[in-house]
C-alpha positions as CSV (number, residue, x, y, z in Angstrom):
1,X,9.4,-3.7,8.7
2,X,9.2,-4.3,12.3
3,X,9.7,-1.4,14.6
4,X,12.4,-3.6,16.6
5,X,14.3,-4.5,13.1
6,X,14.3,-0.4,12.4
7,X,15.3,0.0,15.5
8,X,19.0,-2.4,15.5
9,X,19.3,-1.3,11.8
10,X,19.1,2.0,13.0
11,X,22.0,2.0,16.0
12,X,24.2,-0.7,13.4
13,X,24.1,1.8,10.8
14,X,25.2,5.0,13.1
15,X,27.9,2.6,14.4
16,X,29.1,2.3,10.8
17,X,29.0,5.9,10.0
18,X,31.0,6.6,12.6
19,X,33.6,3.8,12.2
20,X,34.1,5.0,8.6
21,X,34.8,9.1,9.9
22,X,37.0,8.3,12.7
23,X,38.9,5.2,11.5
24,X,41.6,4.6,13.6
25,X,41.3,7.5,15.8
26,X,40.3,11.4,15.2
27,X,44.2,12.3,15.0
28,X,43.7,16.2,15.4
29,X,41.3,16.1,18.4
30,X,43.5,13.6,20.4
31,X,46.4,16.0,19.8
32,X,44.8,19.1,20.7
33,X,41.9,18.3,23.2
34,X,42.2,17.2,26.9
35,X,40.3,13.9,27.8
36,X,38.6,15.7,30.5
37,X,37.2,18.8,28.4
38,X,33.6,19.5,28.4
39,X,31.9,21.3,25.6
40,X,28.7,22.1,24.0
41,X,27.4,22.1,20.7
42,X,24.6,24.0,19.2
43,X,22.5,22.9,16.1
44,X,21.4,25.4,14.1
45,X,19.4,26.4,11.2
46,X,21.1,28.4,8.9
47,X,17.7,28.7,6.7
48,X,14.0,27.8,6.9
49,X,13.5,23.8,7.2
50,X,12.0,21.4,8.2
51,X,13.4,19.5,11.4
52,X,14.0,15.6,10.9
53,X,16.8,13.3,12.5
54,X,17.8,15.3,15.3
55,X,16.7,11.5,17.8
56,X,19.4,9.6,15.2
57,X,21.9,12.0,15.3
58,X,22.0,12.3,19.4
59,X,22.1,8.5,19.3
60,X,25.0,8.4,17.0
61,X,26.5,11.4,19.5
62,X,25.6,9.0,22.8
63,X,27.7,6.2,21.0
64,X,30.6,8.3,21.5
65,X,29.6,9.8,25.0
66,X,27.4,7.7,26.8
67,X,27.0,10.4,29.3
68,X,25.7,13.2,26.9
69,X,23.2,15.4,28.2
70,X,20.7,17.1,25.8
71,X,19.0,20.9,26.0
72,X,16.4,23.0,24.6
73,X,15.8,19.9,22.1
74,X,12.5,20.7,19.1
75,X,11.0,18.0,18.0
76,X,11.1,16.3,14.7
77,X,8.7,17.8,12.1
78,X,9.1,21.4,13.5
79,X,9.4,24.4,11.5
80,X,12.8,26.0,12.4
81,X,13.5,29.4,11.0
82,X,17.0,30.7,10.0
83,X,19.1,31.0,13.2
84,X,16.5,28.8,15.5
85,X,18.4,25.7,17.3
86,X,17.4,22.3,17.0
87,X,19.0,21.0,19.8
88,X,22.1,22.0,22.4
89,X,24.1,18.8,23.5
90,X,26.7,19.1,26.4
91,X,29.2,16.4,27.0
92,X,32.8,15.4,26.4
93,X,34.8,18.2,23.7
94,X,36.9,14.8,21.7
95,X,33.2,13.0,21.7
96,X,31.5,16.1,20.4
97,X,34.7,16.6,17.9
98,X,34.2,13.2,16.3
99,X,31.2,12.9,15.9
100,X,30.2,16.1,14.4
101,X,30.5,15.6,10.7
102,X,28.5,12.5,10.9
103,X,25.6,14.3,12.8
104,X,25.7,17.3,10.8
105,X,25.5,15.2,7.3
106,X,22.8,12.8,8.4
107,X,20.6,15.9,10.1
108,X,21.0,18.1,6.7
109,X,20.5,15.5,4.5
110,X,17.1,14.4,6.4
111,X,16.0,17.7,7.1
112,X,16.5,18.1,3.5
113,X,14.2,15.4,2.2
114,X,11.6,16.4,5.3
115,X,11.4,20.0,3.8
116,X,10.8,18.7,0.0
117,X,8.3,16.2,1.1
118,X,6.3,19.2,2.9
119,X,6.4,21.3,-0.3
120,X,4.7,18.8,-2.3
121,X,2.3,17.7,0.7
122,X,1.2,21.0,0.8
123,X,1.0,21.5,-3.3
124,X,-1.8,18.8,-3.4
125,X,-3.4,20.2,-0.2
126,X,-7.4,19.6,-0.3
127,X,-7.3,16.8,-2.9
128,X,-7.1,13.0,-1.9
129,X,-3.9,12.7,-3.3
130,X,-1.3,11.3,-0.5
131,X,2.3,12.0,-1.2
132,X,4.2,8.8,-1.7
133,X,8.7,8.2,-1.9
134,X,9.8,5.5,-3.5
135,X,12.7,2.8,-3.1
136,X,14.9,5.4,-4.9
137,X,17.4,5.9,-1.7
138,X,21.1,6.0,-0.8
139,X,22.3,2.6,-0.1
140,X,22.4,2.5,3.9
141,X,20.3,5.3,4.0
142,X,17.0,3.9,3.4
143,X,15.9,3.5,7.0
144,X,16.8,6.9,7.6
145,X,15.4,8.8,4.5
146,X,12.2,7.1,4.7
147,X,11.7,8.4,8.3
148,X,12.3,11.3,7.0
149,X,9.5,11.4,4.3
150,X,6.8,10.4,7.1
151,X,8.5,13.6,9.1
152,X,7.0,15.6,6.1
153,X,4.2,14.5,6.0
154,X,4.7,11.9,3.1
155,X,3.9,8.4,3.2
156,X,6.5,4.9,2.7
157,X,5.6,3.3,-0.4
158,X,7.3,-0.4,-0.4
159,X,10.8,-0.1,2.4
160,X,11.9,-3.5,0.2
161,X,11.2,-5.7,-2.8
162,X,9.4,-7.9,0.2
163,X,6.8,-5.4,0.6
164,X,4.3,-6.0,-1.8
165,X,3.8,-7.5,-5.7
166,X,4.9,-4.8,-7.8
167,X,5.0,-5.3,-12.0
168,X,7.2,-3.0,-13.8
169,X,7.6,-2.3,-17.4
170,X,11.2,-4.8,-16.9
171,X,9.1,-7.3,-15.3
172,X,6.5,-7.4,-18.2
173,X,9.1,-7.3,-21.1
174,X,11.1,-10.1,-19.5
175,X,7.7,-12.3,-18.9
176,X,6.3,-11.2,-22.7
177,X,4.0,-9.2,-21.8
178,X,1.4,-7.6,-19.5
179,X,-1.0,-10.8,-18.6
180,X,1.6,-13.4,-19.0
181,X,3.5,-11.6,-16.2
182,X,0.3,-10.9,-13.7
183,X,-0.4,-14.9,-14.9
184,X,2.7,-15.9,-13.8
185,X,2.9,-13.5,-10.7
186,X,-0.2,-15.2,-9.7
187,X,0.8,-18.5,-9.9
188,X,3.5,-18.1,-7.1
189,X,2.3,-15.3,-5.0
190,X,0.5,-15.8,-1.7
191,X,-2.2,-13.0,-2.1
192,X,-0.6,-11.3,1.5
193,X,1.2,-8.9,-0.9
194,X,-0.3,-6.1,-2.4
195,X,-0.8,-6.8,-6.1
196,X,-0.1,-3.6,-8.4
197,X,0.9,-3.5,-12.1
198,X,2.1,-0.5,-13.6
199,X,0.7,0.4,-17.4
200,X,2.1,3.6,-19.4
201,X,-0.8,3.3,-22.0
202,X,-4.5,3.4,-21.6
203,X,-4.3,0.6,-23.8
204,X,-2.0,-1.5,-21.1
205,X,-4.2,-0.5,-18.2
206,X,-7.5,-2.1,-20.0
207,X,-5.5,-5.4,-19.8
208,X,-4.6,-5.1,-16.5
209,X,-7.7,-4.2,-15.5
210,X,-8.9,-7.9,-16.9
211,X,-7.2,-9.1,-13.3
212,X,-7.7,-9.2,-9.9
213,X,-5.3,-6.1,-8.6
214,X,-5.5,-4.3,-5.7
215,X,-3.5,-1.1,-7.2
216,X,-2.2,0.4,-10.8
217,X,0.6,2.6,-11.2
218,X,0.2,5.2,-13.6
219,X,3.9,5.9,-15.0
220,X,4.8,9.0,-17.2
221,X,1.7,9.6,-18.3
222,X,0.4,13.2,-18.5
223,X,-1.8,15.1,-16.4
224,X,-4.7,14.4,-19.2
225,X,-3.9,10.7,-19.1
226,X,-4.0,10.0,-15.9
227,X,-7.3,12.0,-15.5
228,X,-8.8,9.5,-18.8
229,X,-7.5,6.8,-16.6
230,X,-8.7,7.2,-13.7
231,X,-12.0,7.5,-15.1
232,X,-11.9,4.4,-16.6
233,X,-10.0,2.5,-13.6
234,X,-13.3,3.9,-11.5
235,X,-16.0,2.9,-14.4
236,X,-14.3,-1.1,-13.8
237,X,-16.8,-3.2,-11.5
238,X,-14.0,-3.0,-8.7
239,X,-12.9,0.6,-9.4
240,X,-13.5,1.9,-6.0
241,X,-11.3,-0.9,-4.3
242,X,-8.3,-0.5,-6.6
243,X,-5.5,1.9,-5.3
244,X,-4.6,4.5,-8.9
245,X,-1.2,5.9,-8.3
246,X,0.9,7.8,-10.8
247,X,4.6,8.6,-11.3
248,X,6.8,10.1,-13.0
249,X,8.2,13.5,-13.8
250,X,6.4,14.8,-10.8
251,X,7.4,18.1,-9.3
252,X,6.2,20.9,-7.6
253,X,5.3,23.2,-10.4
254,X,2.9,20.0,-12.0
255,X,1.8,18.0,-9.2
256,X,-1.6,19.7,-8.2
257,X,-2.7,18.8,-11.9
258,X,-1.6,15.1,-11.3
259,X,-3.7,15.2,-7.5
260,X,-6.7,17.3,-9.5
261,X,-6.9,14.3,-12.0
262,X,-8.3,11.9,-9.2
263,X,-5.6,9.6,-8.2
264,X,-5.2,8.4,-5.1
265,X,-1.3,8.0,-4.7
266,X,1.7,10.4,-6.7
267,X,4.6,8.3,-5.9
268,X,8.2,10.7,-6.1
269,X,11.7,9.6,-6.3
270,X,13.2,13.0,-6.5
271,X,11.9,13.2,-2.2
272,X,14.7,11.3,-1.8
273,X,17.0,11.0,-4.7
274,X,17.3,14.8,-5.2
275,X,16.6,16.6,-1.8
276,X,19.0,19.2,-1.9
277,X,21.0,19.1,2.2
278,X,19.3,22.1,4.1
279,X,22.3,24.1,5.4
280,X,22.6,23.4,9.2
281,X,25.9,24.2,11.5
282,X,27.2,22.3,14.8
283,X,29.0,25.3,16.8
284,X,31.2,23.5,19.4
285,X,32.2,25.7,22.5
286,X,33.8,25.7,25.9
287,X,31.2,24.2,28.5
């Protein structure tokens, strides 16, 4: 997706956020807080993460306050260690009021999926194996938890069905089978897409493997599996162009085996579906 595209989806989406939080009006700060107060608010780490969001969340925190001012800011893929700040914004108390639960939510939850990404980069560390996320995201969120995937150190697989040519096991029971649906594919597709098929048999992959693809997705298969494979993916005549990628029940205990057996991609929804929030406060005081 274009950078500029991200970039409106981006600012629309904080605008939304914060509609839905303040509504009609942040009823308790109006009746407590003086227009003219000044405050300052402190992010900070209440346990070892990874930092990701904190540019989104001082955009959605400008929205309200156009004149915020920003301090002792870290940068997006630090290390922050129990008590260590993120960030210290200074600005207008009622601004600052409403729009902390909406910048505290978005910065936990993407420091969240930052931190788990990093795990399992590091768990296949010294193989080939790149750490992939999937398109299983929070409606809304995707542009966001994404982001926050690269920020560990993962990489995007496909940001929308537009992305590339992708044949799941649906796909192929819906077309009657493996080649009639790559036949099919074929027939309509412009060859700018990436081609992949995914196979959960060693049986499926040798008729795949009787097309053109550019990648095959490996999915539930075990450790010993995928090693058989990607043996015989790499033993085809174009084995060292085709991308071998492999998903499914991947975590951190299991997924050096998965890297160790020689594929290329390991492709996890859990970086984004199951991220548990990383516990980060917004302490408001008195400027």
């Amino acid at each position: 997706m274009p950078l500029s595209l991200v970039r409106i989806s981006r600012q629309e989406a904080l605008k939304r956020f914060l509609e839905e939080d303040i509504g009609r009006g942040d009823v308790t700060t109006l009746a407590i807080v003086s227009p003219d107060q000044k405050a300052i608010g402190h992010f900070v780490a209440k346990a070892p993460l990874v930092l990701a969001g904190i540019e989104p969340v001082i955009e959605a925190l400008t929205l309200l306050d156009e004149g915020l001012v920003v301090e002792n800011r870290r940068r997006d893929g630090d290390d922050l260690r129990e008590g260590e700040r993120a960030a210290s914004v200074r600005g207008q108390a009622r601004a600052l009021l409403a729009g902390e639960r909406v910048a505290t939510n978005l910065l936990q939850r993407l420091c969240g999926i930052a931190t788990l990404t990093k795990q399992f980069v590091e768990a296949v560390s010294g193989t080939q194996a790149k750490i992939l996320d999937t398109r299983k995201t929070t409606p809304g969120l995707r542009v966001f938890e994404k982001y926050a995937v690269t920020v560990g150190g993962g990489i995007n697989h496909r940001f929308g069905l537009d992305d590339a040519i992708l044949i799941k096991d649906n796909h192929i029971r819906l077309a009657g089978g493996i080649s009639a649906a790559i036949e099919t594919a074929r027939q309509h597709e412009s060859h700018s897409h990436r081609f992949e098929v995914e196979v959960t048999t060693l049986e499926e992959l040798r008729e795949a493997l009787r097309y053109d693809l550019d990648a095959v997705l490996l999915d539930n298969m075990n450790p010993e599996m995928v090693r058989q494979a990607v043996t015989y993916v790499r033993a085809h005549e174009r084995g060292s162009k085709i991308v071998v990628e492999a998903s499914g029940g991947m975590t951190l205990d299991n997924v050096r085996a998965f890297a160790e057996a020689g594929v290329d991609w390991i492709s996890i929804g859990a970086l984004t579906h199951a991220a548990p929030a990383v516990d980060m406060s917004f302490k408001i005081h008195p400027a």
